[in-house]
PDB file of N, CA, C and O in Angstrom:
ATOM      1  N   UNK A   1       0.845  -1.174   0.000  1.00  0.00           N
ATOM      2  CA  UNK A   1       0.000   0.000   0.000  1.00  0.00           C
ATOM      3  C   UNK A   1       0.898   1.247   0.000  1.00  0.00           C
ATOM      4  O   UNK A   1       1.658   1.540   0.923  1.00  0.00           O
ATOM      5  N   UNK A   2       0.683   2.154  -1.459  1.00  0.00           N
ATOM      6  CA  UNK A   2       1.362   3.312  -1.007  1.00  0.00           C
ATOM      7  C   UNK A   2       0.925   4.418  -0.233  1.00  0.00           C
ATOM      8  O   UNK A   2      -0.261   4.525   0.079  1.00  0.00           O
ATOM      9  N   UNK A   3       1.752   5.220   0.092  1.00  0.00           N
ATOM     10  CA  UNK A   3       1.529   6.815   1.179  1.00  0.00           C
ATOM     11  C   UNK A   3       0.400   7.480   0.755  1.00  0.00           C
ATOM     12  O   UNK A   3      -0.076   8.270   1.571  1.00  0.00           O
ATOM     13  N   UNK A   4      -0.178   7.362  -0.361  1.00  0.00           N
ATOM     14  CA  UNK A   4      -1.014   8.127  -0.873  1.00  0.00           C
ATOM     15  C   UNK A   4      -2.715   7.182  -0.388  1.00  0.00           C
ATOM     16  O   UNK A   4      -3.753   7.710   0.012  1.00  0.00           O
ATOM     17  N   UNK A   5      -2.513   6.086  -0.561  1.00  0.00           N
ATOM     18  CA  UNK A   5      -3.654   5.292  -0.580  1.00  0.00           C
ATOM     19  C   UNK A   5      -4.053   4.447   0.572  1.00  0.00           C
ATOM     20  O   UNK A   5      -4.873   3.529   0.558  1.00  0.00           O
ATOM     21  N   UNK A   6      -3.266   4.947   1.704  1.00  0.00           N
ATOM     22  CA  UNK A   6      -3.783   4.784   3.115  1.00  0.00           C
ATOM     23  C   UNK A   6      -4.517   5.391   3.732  1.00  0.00           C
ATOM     24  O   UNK A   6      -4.417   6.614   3.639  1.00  0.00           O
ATOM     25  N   UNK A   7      -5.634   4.788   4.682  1.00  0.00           N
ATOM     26  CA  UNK A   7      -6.722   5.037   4.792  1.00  0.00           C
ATOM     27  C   UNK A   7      -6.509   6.835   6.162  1.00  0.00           C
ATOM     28  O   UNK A   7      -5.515   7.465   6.523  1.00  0.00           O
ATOM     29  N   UNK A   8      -7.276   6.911   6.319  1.00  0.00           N
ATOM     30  CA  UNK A   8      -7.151   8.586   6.999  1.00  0.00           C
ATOM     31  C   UNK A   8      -7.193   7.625   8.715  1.00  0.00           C
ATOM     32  O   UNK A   8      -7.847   6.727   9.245  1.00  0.00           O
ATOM     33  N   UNK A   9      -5.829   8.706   9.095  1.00  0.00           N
ATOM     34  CA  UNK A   9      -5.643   8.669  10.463  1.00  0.00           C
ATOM     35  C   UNK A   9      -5.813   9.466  11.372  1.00  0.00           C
ATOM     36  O   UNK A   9      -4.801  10.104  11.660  1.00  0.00           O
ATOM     37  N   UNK A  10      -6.842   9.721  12.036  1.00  0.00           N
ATOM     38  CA  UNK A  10      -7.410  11.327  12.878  1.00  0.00           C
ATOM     39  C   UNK A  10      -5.991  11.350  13.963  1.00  0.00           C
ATOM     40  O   UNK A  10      -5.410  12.435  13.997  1.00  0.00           O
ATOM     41  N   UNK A  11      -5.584  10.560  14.577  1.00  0.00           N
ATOM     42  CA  UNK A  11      -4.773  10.914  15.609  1.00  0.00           C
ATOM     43  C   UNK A  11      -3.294  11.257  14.964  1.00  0.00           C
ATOM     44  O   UNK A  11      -2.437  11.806  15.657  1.00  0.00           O
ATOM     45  N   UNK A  12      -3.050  10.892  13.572  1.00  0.00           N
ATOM     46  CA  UNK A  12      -1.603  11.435  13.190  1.00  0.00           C
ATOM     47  C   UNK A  12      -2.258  13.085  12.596  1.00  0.00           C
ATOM     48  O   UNK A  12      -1.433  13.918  12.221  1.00  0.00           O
ATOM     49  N   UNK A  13      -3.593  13.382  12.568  1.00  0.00           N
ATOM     50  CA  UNK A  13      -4.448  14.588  11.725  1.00  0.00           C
ATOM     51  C   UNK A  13      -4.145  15.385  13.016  1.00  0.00           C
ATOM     52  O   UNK A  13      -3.659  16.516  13.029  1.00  0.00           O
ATOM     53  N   UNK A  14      -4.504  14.633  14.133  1.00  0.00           N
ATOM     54  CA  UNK A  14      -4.594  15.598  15.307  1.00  0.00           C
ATOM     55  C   UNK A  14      -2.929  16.238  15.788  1.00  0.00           C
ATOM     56  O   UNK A  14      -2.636  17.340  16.252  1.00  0.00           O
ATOM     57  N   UNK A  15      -2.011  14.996  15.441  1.00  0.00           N
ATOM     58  CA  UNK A  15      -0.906  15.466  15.880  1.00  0.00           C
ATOM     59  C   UNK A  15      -0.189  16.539  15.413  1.00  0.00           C
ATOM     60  O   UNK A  15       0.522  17.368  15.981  1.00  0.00           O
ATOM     61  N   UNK A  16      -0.647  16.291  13.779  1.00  0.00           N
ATOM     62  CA  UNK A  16      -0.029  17.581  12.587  1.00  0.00           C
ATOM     63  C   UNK A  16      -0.636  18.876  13.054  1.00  0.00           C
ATOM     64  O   UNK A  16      -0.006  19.875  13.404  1.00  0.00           O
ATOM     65  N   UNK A  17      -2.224  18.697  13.003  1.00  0.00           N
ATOM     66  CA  UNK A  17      -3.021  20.172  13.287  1.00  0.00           C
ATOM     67  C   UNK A  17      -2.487  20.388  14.806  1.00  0.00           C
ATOM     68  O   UNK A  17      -2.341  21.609  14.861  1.00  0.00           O
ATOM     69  N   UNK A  18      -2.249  20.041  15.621  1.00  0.00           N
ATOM     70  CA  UNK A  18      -1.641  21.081  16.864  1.00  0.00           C
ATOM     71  C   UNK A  18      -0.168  21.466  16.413  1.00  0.00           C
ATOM     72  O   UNK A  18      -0.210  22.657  16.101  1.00  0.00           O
ATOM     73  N   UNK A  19       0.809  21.086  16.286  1.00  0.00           N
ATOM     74  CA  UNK A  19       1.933  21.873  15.820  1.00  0.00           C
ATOM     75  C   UNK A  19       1.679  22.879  14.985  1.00  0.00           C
ATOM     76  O   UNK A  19       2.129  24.012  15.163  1.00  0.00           O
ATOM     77  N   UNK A  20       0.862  22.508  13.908  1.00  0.00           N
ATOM     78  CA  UNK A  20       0.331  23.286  12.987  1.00  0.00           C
ATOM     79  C   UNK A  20       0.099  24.431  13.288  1.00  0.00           C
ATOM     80  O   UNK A  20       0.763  25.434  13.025  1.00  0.00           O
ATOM     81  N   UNK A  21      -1.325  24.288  14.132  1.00  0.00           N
ATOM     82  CA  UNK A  21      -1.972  25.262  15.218  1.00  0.00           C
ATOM     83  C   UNK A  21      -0.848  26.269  15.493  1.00  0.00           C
ATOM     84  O   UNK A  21      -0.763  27.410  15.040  1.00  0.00           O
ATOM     85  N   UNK A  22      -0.012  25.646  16.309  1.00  0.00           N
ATOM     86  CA  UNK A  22       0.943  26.461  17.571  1.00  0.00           C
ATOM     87  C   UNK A  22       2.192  27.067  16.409  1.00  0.00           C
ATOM     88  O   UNK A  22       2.831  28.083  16.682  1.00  0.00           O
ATOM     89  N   UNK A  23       2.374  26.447  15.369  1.00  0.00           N
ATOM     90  CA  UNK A  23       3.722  27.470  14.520  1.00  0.00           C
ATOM     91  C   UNK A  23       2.492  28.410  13.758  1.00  0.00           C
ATOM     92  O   UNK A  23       2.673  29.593  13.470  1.00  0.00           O
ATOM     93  N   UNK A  24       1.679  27.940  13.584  1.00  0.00           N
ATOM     94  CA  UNK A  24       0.217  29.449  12.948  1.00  0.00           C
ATOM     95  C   UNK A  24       0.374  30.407  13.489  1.00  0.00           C
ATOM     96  O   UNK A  24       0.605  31.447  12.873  1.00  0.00           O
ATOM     97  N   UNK A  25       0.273  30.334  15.213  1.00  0.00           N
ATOM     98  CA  UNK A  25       0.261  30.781  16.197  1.00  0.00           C
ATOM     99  C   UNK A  25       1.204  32.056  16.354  1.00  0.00           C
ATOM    100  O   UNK A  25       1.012  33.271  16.308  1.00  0.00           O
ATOM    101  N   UNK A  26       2.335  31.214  16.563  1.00  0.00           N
ATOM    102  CA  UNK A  26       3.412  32.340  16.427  1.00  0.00           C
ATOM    103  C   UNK A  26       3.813  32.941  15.124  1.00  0.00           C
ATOM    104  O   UNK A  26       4.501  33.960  15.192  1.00  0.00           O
ATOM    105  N   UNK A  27       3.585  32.609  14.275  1.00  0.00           N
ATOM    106  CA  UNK A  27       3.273  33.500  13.049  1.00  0.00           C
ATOM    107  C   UNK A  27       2.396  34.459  12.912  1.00  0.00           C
ATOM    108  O   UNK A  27       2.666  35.479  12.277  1.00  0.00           O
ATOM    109  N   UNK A  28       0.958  34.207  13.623  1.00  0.00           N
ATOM    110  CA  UNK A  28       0.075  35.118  13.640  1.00  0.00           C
ATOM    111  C   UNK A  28       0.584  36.314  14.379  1.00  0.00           C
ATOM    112  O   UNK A  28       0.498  37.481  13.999  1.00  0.00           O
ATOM    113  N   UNK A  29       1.215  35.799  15.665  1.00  0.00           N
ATOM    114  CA  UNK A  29       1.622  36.866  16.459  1.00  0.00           C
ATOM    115  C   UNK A  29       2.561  38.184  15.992  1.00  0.00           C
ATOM    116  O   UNK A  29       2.651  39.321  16.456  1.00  0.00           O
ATOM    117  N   UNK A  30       3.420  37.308  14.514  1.00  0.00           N
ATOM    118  CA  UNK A  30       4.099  38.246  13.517  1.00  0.00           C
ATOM    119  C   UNK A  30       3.324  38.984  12.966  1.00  0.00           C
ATOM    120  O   UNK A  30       3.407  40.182  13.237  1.00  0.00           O
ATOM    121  N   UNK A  31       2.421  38.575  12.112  1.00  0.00           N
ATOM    122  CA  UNK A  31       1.381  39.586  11.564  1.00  0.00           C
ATOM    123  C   UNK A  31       0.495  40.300  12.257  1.00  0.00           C
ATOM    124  O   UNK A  31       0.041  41.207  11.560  1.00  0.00           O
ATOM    125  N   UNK A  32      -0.090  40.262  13.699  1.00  0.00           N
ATOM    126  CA  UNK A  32      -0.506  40.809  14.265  1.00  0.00           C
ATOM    127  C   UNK A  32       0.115  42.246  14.766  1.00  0.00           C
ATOM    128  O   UNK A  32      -0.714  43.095  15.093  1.00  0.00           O
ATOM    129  N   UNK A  33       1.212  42.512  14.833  1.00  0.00           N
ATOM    130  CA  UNK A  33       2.079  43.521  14.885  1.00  0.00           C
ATOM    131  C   UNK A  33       1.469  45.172  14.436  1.00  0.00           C
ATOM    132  O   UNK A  33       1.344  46.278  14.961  1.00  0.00           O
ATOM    133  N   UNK A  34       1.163  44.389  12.920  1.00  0.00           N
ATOM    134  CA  UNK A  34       0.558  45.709  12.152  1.00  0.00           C
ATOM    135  C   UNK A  34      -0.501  45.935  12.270  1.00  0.00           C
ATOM    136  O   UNK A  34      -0.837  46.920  11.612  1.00  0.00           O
ATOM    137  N   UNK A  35      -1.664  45.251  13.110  1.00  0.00           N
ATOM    138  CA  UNK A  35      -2.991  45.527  12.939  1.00  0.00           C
ATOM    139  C   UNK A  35      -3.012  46.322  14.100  1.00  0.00           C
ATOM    140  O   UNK A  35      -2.282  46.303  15.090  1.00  0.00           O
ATOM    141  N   UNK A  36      -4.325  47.276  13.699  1.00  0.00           N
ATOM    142  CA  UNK A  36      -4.629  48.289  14.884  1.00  0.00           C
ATOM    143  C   UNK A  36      -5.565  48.314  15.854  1.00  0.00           C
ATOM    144  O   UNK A  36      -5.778  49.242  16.634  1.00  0.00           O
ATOM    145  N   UNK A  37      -6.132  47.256  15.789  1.00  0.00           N
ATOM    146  CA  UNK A  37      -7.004  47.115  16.997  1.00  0.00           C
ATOM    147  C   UNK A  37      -6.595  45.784  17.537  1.00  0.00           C
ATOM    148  O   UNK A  37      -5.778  45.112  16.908  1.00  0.00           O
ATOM    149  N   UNK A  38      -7.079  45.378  18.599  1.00  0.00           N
ATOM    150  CA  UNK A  38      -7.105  43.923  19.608  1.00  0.00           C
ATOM    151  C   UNK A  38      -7.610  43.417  18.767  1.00  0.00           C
ATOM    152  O   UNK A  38      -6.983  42.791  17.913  1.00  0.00           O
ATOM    153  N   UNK A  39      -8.955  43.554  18.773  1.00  0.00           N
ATOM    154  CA  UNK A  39      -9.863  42.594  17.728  1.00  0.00           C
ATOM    155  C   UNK A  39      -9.188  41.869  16.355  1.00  0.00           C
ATOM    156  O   UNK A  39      -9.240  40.656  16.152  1.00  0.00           O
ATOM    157  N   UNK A  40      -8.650  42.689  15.600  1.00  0.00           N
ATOM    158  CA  UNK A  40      -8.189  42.446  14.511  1.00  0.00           C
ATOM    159  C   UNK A  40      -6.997  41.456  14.640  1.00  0.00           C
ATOM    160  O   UNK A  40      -6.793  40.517  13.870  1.00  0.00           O
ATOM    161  N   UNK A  41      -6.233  41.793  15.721  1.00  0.00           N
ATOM    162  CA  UNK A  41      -5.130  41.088  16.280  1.00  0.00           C
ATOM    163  C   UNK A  41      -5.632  39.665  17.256  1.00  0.00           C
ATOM    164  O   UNK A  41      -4.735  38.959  17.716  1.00  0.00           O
ATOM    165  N   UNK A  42      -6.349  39.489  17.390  1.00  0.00           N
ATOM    166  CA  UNK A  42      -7.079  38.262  17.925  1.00  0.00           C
ATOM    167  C   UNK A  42      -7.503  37.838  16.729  1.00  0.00           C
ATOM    168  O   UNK A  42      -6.912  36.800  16.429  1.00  0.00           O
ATOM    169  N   UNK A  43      -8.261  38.181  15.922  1.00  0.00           N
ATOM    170  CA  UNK A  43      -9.076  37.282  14.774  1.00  0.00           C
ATOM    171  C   UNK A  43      -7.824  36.907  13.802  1.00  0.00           C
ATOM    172  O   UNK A  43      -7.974  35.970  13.018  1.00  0.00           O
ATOM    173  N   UNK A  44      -6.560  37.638  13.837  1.00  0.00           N
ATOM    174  CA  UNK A  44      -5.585  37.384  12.851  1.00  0.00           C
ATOM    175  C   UNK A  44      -5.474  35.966  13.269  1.00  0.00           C
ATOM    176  O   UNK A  44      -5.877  34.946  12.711  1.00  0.00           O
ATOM    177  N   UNK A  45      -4.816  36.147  14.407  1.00  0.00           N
ATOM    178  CA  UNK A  45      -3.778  34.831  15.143  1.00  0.00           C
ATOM    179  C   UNK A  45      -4.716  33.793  15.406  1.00  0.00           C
ATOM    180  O   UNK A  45      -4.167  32.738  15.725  1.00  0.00           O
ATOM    181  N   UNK A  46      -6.096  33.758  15.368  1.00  0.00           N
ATOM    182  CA  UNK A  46      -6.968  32.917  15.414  1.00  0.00           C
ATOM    183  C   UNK A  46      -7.101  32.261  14.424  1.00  0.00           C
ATOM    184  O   UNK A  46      -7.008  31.038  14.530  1.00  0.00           O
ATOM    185  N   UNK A  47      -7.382  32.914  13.031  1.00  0.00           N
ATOM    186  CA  UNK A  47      -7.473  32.566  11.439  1.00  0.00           C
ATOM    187  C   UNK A  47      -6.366  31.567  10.871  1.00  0.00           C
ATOM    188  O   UNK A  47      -6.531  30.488  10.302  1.00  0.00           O
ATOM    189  N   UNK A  48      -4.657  32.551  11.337  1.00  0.00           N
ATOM    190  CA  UNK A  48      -3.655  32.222  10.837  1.00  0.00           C
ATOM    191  C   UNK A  48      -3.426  30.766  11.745  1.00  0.00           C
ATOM    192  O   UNK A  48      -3.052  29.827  11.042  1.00  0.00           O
ATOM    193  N   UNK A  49      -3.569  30.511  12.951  1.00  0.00           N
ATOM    194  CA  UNK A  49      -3.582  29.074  13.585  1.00  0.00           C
ATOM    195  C   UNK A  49      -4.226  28.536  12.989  1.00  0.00           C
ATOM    196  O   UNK A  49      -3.632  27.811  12.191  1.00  0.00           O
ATOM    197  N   UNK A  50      -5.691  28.483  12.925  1.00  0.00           N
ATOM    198  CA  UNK A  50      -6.419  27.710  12.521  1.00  0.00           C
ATOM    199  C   UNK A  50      -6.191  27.006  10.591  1.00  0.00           C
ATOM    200  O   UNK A  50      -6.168  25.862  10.137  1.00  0.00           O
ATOM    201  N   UNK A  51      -6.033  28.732   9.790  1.00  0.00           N
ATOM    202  CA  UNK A  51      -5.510  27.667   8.620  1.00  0.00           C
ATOM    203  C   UNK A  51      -4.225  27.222   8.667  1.00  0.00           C
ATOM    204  O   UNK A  51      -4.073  26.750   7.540  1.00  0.00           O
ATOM    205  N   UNK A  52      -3.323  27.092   9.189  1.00  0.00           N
ATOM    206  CA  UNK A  52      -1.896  26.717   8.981  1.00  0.00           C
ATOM    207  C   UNK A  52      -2.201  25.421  10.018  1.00  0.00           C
ATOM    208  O   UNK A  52      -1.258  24.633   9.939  1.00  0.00           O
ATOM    209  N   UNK A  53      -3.048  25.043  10.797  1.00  0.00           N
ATOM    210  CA  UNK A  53      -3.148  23.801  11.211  1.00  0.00           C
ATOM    211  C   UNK A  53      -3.870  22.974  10.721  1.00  0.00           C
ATOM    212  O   UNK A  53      -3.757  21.783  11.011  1.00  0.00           O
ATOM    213  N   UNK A  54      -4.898  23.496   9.747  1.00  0.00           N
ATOM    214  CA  UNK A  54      -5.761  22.490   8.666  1.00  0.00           C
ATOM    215  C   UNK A  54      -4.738  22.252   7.769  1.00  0.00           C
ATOM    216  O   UNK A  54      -4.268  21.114   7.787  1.00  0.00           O
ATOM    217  N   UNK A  55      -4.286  23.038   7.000  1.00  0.00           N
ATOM    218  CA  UNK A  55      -3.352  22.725   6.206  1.00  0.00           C
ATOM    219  C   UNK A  55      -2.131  21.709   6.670  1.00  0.00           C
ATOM    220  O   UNK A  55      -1.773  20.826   5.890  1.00  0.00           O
ATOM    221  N   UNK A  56      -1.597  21.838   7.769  1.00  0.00           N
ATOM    222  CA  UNK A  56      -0.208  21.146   8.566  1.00  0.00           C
ATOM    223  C   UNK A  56      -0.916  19.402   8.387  1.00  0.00           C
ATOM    224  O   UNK A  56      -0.370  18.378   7.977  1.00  0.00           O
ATOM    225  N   UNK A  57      -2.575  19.688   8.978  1.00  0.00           N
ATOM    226  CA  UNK A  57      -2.915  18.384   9.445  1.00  0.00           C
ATOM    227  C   UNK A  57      -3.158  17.335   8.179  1.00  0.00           C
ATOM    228  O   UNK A  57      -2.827  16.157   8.047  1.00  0.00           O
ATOM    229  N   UNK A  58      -3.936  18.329   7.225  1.00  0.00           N
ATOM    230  CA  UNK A  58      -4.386  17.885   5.982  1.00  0.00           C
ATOM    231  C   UNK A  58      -3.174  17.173   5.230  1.00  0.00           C
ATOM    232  O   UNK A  58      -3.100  16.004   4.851  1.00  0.00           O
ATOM    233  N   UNK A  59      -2.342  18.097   5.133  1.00  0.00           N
ATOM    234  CA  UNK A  59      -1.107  17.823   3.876  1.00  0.00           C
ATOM    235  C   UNK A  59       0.182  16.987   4.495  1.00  0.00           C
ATOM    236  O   UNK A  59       0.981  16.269   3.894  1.00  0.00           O
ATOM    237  N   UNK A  60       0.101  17.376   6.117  1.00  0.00           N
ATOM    238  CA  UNK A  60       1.360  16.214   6.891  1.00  0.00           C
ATOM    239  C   UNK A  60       2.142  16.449   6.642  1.00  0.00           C
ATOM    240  O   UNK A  60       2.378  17.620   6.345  1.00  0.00           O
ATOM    241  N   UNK A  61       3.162  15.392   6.592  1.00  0.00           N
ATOM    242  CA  UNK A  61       4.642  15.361   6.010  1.00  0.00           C
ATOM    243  C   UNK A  61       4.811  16.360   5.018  1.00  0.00           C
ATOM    244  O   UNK A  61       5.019  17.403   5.637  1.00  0.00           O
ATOM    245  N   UNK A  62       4.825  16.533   4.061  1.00  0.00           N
ATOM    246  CA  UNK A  62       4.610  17.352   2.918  1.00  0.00           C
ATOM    247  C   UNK A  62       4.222  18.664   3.373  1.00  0.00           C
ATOM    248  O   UNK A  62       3.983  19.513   2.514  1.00  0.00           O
ATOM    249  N   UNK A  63       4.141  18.903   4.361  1.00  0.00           N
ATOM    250  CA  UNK A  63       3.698  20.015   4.685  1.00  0.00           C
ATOM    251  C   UNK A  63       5.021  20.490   5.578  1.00  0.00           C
ATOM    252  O   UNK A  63       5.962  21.061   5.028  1.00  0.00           O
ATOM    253  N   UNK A  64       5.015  20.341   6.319  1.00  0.00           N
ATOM    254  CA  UNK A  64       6.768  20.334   6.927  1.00  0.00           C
ATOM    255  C   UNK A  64       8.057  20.272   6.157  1.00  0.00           C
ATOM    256  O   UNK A  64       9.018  20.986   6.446  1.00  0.00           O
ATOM    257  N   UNK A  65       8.058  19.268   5.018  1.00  0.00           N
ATOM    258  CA  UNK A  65       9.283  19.135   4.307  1.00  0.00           C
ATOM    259  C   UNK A  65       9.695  20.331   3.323  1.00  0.00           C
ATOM    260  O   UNK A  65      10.787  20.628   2.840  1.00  0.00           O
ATOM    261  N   UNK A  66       8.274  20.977   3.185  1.00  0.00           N
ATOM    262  CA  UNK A  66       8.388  22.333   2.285  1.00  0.00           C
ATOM    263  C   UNK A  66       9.162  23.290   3.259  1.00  0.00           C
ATOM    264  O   UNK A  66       9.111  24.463   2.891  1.00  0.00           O
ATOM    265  N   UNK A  67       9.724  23.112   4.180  1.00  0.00           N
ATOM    266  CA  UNK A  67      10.663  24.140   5.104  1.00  0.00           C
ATOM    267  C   UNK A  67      11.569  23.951   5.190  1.00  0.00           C
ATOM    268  O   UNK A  67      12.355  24.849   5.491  1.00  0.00           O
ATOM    269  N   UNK A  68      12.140  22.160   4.891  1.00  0.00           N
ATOM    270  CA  UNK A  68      13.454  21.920   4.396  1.00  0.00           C
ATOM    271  C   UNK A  68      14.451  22.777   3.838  1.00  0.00           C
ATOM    272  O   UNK A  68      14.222  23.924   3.455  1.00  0.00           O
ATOM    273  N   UNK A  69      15.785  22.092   3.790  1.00  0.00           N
ATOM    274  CA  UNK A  69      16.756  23.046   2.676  1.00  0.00           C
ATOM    275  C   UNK A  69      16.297  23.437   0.988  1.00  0.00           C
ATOM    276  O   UNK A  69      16.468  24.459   0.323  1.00  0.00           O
ATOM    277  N   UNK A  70      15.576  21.977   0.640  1.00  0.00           N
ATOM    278  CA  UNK A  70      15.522  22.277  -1.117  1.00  0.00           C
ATOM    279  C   UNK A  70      14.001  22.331  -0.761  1.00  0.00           C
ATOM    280  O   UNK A  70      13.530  21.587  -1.622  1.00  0.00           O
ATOM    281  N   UNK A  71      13.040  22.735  -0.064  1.00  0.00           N
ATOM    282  CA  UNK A  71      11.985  22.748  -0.015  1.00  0.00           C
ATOM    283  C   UNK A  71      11.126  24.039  -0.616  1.00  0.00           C
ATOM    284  O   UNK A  71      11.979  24.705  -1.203  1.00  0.00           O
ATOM    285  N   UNK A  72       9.948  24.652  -0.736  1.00  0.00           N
ATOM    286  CA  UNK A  72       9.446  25.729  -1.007  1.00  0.00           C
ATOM    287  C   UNK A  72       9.571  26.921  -0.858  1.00  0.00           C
ATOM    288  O   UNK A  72       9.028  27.789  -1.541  1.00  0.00           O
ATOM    289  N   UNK A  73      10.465  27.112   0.253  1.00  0.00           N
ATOM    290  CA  UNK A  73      10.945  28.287   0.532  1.00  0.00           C
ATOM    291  C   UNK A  73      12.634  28.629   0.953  1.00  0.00           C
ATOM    292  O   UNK A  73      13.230  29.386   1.719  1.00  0.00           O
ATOM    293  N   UNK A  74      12.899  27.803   0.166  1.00  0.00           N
ATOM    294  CA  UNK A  74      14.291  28.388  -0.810  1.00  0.00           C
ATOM    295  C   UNK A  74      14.312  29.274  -1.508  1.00  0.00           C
ATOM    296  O   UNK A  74      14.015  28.854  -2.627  1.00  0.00           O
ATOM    297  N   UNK A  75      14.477  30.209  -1.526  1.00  0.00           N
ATOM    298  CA  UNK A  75      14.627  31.202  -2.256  1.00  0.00           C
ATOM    299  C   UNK A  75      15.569  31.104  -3.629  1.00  0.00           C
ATOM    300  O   UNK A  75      15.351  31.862  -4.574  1.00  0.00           O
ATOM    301  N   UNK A  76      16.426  30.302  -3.657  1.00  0.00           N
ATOM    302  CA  UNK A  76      17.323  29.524  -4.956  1.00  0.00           C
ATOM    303  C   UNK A  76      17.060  28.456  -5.327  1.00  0.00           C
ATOM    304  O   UNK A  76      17.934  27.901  -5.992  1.00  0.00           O
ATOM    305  N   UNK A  77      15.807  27.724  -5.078  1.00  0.00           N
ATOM    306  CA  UNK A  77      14.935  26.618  -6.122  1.00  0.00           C
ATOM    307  C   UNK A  77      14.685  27.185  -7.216  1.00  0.00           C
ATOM    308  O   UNK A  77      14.941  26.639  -8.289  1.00  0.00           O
ATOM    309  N   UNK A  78      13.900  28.909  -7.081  1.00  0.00           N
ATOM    310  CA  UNK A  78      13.215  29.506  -8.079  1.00  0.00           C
ATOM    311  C   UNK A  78      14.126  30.197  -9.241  1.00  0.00           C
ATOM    312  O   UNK A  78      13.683  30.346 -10.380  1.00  0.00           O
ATOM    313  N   UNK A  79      15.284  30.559  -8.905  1.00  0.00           N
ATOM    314  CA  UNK A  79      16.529  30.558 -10.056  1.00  0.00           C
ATOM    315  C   UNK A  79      17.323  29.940 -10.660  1.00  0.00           C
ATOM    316  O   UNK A  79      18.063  30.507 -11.465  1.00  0.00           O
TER     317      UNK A  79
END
């Protein structure tokens, strides 16, 4: 059975979406910087956790490895 065609695992979903969650988290707290109210700065870091932990949980591995050295955000993949 390959990686692709195994059946869905909520507790490896759950493990991705909390890291996920918590590096959203402190990212949000980056973008929150510029906003000018609380509110806005709460709903950021709320949003930005929440999608960067659907995404973390959804995509998994692949989702992490894009932070690697030759991963997505290399800036010298794209040249």
């Amino acid at each position: 059975m390959s990686l692709d065609n195994r059946p869905f695992d909520w507790g490896r979903f759950l493990v991705q979406f909390m890291f996920g969650a918590i590096f959203g988290g402190i990212f949000g707290f980056i973008l929150a910087a510029s906003a000018e109210s609380a509110t806005e700065r709460i709903l950021g870091v709320s949003i930005t956790a929440l999608l960067v932990g659907l995404v973390a949980g959804l995509w998994g591995d692949r989702f992490w490895e894009s932070f690697r050295d030759g991963g997505l955000w290399n800036p010298f993949r794209w040249f």
